[in-house]
C-alpha positions in Angstrom: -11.1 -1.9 13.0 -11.8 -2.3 9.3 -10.7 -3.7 5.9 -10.6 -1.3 3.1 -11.5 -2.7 -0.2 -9.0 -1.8 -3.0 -11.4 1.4 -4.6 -11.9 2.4 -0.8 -8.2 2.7 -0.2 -7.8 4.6 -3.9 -10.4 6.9 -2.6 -9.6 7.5 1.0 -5.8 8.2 -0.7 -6.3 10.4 -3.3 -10.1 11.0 -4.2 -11.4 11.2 -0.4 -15.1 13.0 -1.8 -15.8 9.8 -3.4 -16.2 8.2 -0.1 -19.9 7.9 1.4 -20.2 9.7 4.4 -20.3 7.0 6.5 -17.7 5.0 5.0 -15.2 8.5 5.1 -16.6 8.5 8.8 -15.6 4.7 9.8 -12.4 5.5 8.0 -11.5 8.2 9.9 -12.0 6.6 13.2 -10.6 3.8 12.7 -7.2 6.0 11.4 -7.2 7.3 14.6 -6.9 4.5 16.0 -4.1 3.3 14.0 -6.2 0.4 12.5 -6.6 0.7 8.7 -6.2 -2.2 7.0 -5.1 -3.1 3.0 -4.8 -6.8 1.9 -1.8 -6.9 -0.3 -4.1 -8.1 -3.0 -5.1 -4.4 -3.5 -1.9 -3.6 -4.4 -1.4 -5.8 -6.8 -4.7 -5.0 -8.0 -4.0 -1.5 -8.1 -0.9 -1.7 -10.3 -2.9 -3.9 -12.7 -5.4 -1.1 -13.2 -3.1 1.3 -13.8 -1.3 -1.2 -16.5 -4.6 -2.0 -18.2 -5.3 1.7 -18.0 -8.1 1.4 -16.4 -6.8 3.9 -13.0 -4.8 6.8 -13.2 -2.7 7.9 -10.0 -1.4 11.3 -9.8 2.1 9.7 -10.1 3.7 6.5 -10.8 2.2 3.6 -9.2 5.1 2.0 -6.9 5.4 6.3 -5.6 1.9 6.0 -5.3 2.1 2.6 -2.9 5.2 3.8 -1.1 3.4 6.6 -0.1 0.3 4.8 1.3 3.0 2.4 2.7 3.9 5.9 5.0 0.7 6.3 6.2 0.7 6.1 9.8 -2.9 4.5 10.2 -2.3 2.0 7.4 -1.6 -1.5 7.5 -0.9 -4.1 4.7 -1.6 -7.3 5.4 0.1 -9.9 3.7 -1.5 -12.6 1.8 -0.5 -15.6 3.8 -1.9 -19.5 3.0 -4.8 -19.1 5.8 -6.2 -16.5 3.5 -5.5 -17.8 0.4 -7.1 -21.1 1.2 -9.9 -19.3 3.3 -10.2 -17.4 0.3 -11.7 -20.6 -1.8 -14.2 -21.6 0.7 -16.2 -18.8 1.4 -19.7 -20.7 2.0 -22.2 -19.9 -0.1 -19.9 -17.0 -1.9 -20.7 -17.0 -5.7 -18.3 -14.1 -6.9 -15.2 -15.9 -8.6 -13.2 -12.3 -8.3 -10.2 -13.7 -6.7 -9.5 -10.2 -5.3 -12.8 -9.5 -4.0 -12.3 -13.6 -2.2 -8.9 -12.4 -0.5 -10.2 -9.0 0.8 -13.1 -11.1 2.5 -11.1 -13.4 3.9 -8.7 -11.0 5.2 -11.6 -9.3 7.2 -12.9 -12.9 8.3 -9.5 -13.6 9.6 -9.1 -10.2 11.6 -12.6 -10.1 12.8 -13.1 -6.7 10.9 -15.8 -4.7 9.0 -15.4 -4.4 4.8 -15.5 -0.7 3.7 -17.0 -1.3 -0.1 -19.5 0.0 -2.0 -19.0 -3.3 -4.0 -22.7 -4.8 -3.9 -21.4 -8.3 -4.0 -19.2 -8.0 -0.9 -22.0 -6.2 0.7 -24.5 -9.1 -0.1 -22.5 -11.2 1.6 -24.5 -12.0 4.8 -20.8 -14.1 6.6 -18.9 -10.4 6.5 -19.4 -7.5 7.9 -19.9 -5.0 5.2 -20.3 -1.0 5.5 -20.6 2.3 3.2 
C-alpha cells in the first residue's frame, strides 16, 4: 500500500509524533494490512547517518535494522537492476539524490504511494506522494 521514505521509516520506528497526522494515519492502515514497505536504500542510508553522525538511534544501528527487520507489517525491498536502472530515468526528475531516485522507483515499480515530507519527492507530479 505505500513506500516509506527513509525519515518516515525512522519516525514511524522510533519518533512516531514526528509523523503528520495523515502520514501516521496511511501508515497505520497500511500496517494492518501487512503492506509497509522500505527500499533497502534506506537502510543503507540510515547507517550512513548514523556514521556521519548526523542520526542517532537509541541503540546501535544493525539492532536498530534487525529490529525493524521483525516488524510484522514491514517489508524491505531489495534494490534489484529494474530499480536501479528505473532509478536513472525518472522523466523530468531533477533531484540527483540517488536515494531519493531508488525510493521513487521502488514506489513506481509496486504501484504504491510515497510517505515523505521531502518537498522534492512530493513535487514530483509521476508518483504518488502523501503526508
Amino acid at each position: 500500500m505505500i513506500v516509506l521514505d527513509t525519515h518516515a521509516w525512522v519516525w514511524w520506528v522510533a519518533e512516531p509524533e514526528r509523523l503528520s497526522p495523515e502520514a501516521r494515519d496511511l501508515i497505520e492502515k497500511a500496517a494492518v494490512e501487512g503492506e509497509v514497505y522500505v527500499s533497502s536504500i534506506s537502510t543503507w542510508e540510515v547507517a550512513m547517518l548514523v556514521d556521519r553522525g548526523r542520526l542517532t538511534l537509541s541503540m546501535d544501528v544493525g539492532a536498530w535494522i534487525a529490529l525493524s527487520e521483525s516488524l510484522p507489517a514491514l517489508r524491505f525491498v531489495p534494490v534489484d537492476n529494474a530499480i536501479a536502472v528505473r532509478s536513472i530515468f525518472l522523466p523530468d526528475y531533477r533531484n540527483r539524490d540517488p536515494a531519493d531516485r531508488i525510493i521513487i522507483a521502488t514506489a513506481l515499480a509496486l504501484g504504491k504511494t510515497v510517505i515523505t515530507k521531502d518537498r522534492k519527492i512530493r513535487g514530483y507530479a509521476r508518483v504518488k506522494s502523501a503526508w
